[in-house]
C-alpha positions in Angstrom: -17.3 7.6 17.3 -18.1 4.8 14.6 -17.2 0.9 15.8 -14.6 0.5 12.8 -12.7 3.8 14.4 -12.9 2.7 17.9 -12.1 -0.9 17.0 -8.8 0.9 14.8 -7.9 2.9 17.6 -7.9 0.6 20.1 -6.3 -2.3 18.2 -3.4 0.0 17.5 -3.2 1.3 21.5 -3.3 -2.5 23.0 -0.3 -3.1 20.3 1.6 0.1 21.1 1.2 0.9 17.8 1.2 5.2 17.3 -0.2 6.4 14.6 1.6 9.2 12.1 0.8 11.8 9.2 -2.7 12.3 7.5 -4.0 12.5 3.8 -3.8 16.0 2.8 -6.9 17.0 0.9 -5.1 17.1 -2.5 -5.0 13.7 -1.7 -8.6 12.7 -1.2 -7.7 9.8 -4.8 -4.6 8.7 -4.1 -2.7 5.4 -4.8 -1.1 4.3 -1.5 2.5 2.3 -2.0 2.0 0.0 1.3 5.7 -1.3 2.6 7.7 -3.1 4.2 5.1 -5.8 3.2 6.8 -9.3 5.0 3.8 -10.5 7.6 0.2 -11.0 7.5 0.4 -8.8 10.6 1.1 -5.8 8.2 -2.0 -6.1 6.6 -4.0 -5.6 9.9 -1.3 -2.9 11.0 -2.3 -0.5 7.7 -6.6 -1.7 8.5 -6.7 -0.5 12.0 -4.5 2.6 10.7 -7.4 3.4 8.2 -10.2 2.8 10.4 -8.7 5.2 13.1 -8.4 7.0 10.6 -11.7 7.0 9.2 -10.2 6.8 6.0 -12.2 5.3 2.7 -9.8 3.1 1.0 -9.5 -0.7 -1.1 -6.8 -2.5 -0.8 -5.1 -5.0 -4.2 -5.1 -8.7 -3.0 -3.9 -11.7 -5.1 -7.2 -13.5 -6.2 -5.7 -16.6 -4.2 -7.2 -15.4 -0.5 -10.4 -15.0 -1.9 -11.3 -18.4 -3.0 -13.0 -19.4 0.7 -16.8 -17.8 0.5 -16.5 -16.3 4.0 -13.2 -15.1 3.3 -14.4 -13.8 0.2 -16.8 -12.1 1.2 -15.1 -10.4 4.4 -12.2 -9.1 1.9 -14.9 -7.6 -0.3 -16.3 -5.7 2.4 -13.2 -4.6 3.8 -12.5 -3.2 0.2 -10.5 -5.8 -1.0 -9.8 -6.2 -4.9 -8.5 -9.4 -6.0 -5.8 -9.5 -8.3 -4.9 -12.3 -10.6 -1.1 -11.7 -10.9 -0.6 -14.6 -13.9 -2.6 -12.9 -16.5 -2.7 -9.7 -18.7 -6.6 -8.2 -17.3 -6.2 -5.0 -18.2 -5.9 -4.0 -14.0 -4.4 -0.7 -14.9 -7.1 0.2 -17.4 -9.8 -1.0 -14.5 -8.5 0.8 -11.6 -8.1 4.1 -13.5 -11.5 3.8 -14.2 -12.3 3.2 -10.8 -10.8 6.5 -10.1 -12.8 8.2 -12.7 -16.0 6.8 -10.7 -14.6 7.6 -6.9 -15.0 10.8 -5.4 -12.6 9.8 -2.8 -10.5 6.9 -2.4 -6.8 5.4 -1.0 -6.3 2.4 -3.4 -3.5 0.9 -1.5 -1.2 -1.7 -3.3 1.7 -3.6 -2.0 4.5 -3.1 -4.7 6.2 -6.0 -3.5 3.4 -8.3 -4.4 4.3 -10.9 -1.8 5.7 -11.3 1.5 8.9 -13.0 0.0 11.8 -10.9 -0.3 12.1 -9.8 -4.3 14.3 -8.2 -6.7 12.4 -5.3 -7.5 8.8 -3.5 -7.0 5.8 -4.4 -9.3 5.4 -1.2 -11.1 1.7 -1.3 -11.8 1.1 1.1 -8.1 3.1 4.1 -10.7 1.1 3.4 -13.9 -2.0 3.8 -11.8 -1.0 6.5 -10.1 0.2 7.9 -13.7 -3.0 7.2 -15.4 -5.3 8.3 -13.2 -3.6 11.5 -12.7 -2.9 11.1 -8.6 -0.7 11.5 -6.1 1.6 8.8 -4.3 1.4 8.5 -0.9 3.9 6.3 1.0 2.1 4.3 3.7 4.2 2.4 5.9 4.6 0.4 8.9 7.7 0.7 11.2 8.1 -2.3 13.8 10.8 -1.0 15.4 9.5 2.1 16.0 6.3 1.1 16.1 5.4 3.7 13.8 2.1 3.8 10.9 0.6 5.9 8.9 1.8 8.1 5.8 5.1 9.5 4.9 5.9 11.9 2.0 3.5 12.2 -1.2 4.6 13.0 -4.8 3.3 13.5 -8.3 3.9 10.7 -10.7 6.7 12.6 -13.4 6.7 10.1 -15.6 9.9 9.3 -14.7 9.9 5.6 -13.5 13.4 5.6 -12.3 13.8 9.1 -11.2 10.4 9.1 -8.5 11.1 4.8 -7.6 14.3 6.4 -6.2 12.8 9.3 -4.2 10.2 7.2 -2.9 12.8 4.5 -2.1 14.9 6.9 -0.2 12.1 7.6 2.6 11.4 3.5 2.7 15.6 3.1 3.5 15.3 3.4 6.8 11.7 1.9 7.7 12.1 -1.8 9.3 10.0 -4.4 8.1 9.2 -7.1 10.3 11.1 -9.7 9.0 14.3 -7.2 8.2 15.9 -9.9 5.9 13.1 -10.0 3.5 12.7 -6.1 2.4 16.5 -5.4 1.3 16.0 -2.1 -0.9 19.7 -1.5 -1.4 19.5 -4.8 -2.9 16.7 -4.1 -5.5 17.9 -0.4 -6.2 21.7 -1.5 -7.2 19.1 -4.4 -9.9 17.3 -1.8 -10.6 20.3 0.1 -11.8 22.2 -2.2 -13.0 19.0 -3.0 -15.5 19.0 -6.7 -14.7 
């Protein structure tokens, strides 16, 4: 058993964390939606999950959490790519490419973009996903269940509205840490309403 398996497996066991589902092998390039998103703790939740997992993946982080060298340079080798949120850089165009390049790879991406609660998803995680030509997968952490790992996976249609609401539908009843902070009835009725 590698260290980064045993150190995933364990971190998740001393937490009472059980993990759930697996990447089917359609799935070997996949964007993975990552959510409820409202604690640092989620990001270690989903690591440990992909260690245990023994799953090859990088992960979107905004560009701010990588300004510290060490930091830096521990994000980059946990497969970290930072994102600078306040400018048009082409991200789409790059991580399609990356896909091109990858002969396997989970590029997971918070929709949310922040642990504050928001009106609505960023959409760039379906654009990807749409360009590249792969699946979704839902990733997900449950703390009331305890729950991680991967729900459903679809096919981009190239209908925005038509999948956000599948793919909202399993994320309903998933409890974020901080409840108050991942509302999706809340984004789904703006979403709808078009504002």
């Amino acid at each position: 058993m590698s260290l980064k398996r045993f150190i995933g497996k364990a971190a998740l066991k001393l937490k009472g964390w059980k993990r759930v589902g697996t990447l089917p092998p359609e799935a070997k390039k996949c964007v993975c939606i990552y959510a409820p998103h409202t604690s640092v703790e989620d990001f270690f939740i989903g690591l440990y999950f992909y260690w245990a997992e023994q799953i090859p993946f990088k992960v979107m982080i905004k560009k701010e959490f990588f300004k510290t060298p060490i930091i830096r340079w521990c994000l980059l080798r946990l497969g970290g790519i930072p994102v600078d949120r306040g400018h048009q850089n082409h991200l789409v165009e790059k991580m399609v490419e990356m896909f091109e390049k990858e002969d396997t790879v989970c590029l997971t991406i918070c929709p949310e973009a922040t642990r504050k609660k928001v009106d609505r998803w960023k959409k760039g995680f379906y654009y990807i996903a749409e360009g590249a030509k792969v699946p979704i997968m839902m990733g997900f952490c449950d703390f009331q269940k305890k729950i991680c790992g991967f729900g459903p996976m679809i096919q981009p249609s190239g209908d925005y509205d038509k999948d956000l609401a599948l793919i909202w539908d399993f994320y309903k009843d998933v409890k974020a840490k901080f409840p108050d902070k991942f509302n999706l009835d809340e984004q789904y009725r703006t979403q709808e309403s078009g504002n």
